[in-house]
TIRODREN-368203 format. One line per 8 residues: their letters; for each residue x, y, z of N, C-alpha, C. Coordinates in steps of 0.2 Angstrom, whole numbers, plus 2048, in hexadecimal, padded with zeros to 3 digits. Last residue first. Example, Ala and Ser with C-alpha at 12.3 -4.5 7.8 and 13.67 -1.06 7.14 Angstrom:
BEGIN
sa = 840/7F5/823/844/7FB/824/840/800/827; 842/7E4/827/83E/7EA/827/842/7F0/827
***
This chain:
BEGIN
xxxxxxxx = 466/CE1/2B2/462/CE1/2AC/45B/CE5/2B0; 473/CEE/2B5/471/CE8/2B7/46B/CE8/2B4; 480/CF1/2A9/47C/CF5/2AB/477/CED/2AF; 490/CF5/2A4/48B/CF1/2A4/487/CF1/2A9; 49B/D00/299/496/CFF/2A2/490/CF9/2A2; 4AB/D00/291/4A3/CFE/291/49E/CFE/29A; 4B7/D07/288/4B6/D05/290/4AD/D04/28F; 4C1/D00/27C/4B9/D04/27D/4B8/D02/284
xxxxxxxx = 4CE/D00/26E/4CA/CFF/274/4C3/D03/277; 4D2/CF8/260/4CE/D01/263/4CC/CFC/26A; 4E1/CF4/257/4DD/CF3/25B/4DB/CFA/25E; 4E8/CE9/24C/4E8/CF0/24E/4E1/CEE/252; 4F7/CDA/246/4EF/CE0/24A/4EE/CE6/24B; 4FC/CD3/239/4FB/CD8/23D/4F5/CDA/242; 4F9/CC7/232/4FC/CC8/238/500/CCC/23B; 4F3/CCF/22B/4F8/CCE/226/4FA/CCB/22D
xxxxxxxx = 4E7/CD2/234/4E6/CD5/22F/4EF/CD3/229; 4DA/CD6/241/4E1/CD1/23F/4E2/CD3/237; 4D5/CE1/24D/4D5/CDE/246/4DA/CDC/242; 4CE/CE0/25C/4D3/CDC/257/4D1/CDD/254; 4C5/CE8/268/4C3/CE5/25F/4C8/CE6/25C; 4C2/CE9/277/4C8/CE9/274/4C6/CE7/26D; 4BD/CEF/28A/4BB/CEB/281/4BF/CEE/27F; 4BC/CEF/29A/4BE/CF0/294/4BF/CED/290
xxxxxxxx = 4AB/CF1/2A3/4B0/CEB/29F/4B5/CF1/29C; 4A6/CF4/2B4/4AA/CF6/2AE/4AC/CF1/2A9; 495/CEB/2B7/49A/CF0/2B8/49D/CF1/2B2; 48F/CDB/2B7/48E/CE1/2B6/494/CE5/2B9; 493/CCA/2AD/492/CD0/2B4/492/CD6/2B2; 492/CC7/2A0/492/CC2/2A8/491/CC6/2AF; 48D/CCC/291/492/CCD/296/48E/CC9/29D; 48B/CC5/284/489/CC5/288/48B/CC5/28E
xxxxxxxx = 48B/CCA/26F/48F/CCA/278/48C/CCA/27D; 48C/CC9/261/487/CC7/266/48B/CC6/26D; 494/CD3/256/496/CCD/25B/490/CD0/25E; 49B/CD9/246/495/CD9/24D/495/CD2/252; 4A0/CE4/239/4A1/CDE/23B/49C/CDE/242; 4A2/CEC/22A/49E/CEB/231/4A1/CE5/233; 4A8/CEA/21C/4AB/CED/222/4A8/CEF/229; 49B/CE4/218/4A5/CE5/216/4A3/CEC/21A
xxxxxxxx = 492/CDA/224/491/CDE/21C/49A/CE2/21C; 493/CD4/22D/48E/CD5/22C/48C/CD7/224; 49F/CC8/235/4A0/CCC/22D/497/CCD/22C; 4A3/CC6/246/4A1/CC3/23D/49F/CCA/23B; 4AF/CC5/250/4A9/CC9/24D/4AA/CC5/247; 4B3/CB7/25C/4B5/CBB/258/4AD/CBF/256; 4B7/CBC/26D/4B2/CB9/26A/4B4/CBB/264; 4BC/CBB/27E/4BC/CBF/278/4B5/CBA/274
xxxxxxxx = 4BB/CBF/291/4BB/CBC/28B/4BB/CC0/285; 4BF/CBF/2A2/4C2/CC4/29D/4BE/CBC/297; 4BD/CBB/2AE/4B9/CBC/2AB/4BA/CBE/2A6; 4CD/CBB/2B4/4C8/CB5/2B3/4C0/CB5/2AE; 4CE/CC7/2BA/4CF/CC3/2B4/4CE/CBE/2B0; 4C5/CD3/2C1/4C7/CCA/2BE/4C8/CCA/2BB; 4C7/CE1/2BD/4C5/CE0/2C5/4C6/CD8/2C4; 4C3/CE3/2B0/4C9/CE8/2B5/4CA/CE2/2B9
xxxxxxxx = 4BE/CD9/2A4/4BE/CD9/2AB/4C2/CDE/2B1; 4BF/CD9/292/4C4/CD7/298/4BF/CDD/2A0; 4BD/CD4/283/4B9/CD8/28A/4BD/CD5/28E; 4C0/CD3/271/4C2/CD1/279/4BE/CD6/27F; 4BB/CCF/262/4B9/CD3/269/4BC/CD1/26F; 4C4/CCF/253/4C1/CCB/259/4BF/CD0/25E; 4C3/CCB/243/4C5/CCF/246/4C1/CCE/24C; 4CF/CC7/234/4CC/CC7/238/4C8/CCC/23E
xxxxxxxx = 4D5/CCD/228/4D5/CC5/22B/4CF/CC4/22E; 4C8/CDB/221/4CF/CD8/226/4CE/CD0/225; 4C2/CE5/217/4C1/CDE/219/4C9/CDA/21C; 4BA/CF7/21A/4C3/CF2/217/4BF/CE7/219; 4B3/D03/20F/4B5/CFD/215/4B9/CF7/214; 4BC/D11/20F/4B8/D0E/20C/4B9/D07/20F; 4C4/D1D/212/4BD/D1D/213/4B9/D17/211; 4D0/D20/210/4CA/D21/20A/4C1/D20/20C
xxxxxxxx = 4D5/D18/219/4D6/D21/218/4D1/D21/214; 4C7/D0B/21D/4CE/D0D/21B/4CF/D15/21B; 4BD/D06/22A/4BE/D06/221/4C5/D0B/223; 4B2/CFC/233/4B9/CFB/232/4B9/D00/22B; 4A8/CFB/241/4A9/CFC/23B/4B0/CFF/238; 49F/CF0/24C/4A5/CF5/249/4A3/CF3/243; 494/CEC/25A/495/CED/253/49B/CF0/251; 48A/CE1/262/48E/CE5/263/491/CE6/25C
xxxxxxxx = 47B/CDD/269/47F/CDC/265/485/CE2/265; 478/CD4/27A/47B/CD9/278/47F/CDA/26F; 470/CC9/284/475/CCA/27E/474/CD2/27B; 473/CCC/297/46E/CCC/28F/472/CCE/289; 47B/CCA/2A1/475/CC5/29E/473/CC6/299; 47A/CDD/2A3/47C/CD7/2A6/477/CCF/2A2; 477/CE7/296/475/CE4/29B/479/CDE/29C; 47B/CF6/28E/47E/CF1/28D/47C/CEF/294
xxxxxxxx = 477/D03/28A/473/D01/28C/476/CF9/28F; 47D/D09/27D/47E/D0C/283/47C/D08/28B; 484/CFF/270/47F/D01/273/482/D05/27A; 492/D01/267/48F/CFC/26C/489/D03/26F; 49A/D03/25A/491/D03/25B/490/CFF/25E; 4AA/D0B/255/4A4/D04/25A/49F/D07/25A; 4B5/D0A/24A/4B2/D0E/24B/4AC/D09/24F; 4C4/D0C/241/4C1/D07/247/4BB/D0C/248
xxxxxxxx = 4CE/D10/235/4CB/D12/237/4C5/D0E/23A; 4DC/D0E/22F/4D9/D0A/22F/4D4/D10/234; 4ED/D0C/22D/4E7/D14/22E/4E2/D11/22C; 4F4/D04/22C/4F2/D06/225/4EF/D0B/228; 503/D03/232/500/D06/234/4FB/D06/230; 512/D00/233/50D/CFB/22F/507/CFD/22F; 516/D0A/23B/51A/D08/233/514/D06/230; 513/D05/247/511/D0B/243/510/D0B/23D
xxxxxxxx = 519/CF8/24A/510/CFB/249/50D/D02/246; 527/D00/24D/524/CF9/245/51C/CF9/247; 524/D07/257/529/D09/251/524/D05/24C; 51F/CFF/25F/51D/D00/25F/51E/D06/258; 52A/CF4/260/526/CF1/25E/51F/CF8/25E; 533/CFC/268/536/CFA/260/52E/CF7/25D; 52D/D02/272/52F/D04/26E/52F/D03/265; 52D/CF1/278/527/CF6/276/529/CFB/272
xxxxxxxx = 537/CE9/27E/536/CEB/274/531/CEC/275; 534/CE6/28B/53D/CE8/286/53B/CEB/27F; 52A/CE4/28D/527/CED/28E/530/CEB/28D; 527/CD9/28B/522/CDB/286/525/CE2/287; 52E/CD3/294/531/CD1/28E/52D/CD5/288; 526/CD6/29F/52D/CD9/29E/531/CD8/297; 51D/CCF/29F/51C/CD4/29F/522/CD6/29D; 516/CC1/29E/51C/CC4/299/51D/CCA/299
xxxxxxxx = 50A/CC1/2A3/510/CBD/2A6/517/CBE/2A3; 502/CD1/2AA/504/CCB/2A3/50A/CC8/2A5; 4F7/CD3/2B7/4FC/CD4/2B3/4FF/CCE/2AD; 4EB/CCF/2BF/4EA/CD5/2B4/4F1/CD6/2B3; 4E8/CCA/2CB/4EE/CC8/2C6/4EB/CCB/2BF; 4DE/CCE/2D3/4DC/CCB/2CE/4E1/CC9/2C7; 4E0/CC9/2E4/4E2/CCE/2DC/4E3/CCA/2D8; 4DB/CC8/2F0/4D6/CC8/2EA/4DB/CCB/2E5
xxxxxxxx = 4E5/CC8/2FB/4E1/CC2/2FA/4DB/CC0/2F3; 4EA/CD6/2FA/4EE/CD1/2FA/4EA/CC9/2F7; 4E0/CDD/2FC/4E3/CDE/2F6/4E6/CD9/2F5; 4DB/CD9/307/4D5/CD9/305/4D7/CD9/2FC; 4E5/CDE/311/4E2/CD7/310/4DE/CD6/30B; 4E2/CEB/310/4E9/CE7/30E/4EA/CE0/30C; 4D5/CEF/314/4D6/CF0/30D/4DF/CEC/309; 4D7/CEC/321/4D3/CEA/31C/4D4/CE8/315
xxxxxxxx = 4DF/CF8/325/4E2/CEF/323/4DC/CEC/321; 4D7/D01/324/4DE/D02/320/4E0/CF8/31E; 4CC/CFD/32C/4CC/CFD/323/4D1/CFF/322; 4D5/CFF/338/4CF/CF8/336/4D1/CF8/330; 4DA/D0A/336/4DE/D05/337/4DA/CFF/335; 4CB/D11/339/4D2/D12/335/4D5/D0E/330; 4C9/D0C/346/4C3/D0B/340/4CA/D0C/33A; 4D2/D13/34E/4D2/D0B/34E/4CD/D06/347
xxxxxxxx = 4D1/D20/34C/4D7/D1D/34C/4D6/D14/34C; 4C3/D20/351/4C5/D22/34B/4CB/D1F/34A; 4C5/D1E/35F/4BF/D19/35C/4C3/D1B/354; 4CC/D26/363/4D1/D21/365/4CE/D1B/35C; 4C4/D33/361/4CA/D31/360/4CD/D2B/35F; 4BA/D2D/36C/4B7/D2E/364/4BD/D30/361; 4C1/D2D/379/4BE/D27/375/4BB/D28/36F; 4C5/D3B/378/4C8/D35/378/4C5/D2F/376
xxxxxxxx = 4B6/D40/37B/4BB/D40/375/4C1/D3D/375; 4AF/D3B/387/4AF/D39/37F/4B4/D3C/377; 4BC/D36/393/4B9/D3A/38E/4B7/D39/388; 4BE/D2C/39B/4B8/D2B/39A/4B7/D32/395; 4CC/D2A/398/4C6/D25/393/4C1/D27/396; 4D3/D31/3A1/4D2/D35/39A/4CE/D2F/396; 4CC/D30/3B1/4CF/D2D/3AC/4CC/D31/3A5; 4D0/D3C/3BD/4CA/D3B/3BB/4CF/D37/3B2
xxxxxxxx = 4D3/D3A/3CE/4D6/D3F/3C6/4D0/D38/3C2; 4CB/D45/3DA/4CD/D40/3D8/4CF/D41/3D0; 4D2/D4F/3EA/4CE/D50/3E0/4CF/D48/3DF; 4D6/D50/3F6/4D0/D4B/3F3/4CE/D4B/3ED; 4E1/D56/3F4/4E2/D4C/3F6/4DB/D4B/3F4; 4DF/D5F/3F2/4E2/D5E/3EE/4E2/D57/3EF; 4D0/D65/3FA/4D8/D66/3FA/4D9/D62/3F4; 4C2/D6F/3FB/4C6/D68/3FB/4CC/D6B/3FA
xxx = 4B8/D73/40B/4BC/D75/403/4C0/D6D/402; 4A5/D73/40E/4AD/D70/40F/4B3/D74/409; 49C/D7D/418/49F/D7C/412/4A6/D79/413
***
């Protein structure tokens, strides 16, 4: 029987443990996608900020004081389908009427869609006059995912405005 002594142990490297290595391996996957995702912000932003920003958010207050004021109490109300497909026209619908309840006929009134994620994609269109106080736009959204929708209604060169998160679905 031999013994060993202390000269002959040999020291054994902390890489060959696999927990060290499935440690280190996490800590580097990590970092990967941490900077991934740095690069990834930097090189793709889709700019959604407004180039007059500051000049809009000195007199939001005041200007939001004076939209009140002017306020008729108009009541917006949307008939967009649930169903809303990439490529496929899409009719879309409001309907507008007063405190009374009774249908209003504005200047004007227009759909904007805007893109979270591009800019670039963002368009409007105006709505035409179906019957007093319906209005409908033919919409053909360009990709699928989230839109944000927007129906202007111009009115004394006033606006008022309903917003609507929409999903478009692949056909």
């Amino acid at each position: 029987m031999q013994t060993t002594t202390s000269t002959q142990v040999k020291a054994i490297s902390a890489w060959r443990s696999p927990w060290v290595i499935g440690w280190v391996g996490l800590v580097v996957v990590v970092l990967g996608v941490n900077l991934t995702m740095v690069v990834l912000a930097i090189t793709t932003n889709p700019g959604l900020v407004n180039d007059d920003y500051y000049e809009r958010g000195q007199h939001y207050e005041r200007t939001m004081m004076s939209h009140r004021a002017r306020d008729p109490g108009w009541v917006l109300s949307a008939d967009f389908p649930s169903d809303i497909k990439v490529s496929e026209p899409t009719m879309l619908r409001v309907f507008l009427v007063d405190k009374a309840g009774q249908p209003v006929t504005p200047d004007g009134v227009t759909f904007f869609a805007y893109r979270p994620s591009d800019k670039g994609r963002d368009f409007s269109m105006p709505m035409v006059e179906e019957g007093k106080g319906r209005y409908a736009a033919s919409v053909t959204f360009p990709l699928f995912g989230v839109w944000d929708t927007l129906v202007a209604v111009e009115q004394g060169g006033d606006e008022y405005t309903s917003g609507l998160r929409v999903k478009v679905a692949h056909p």
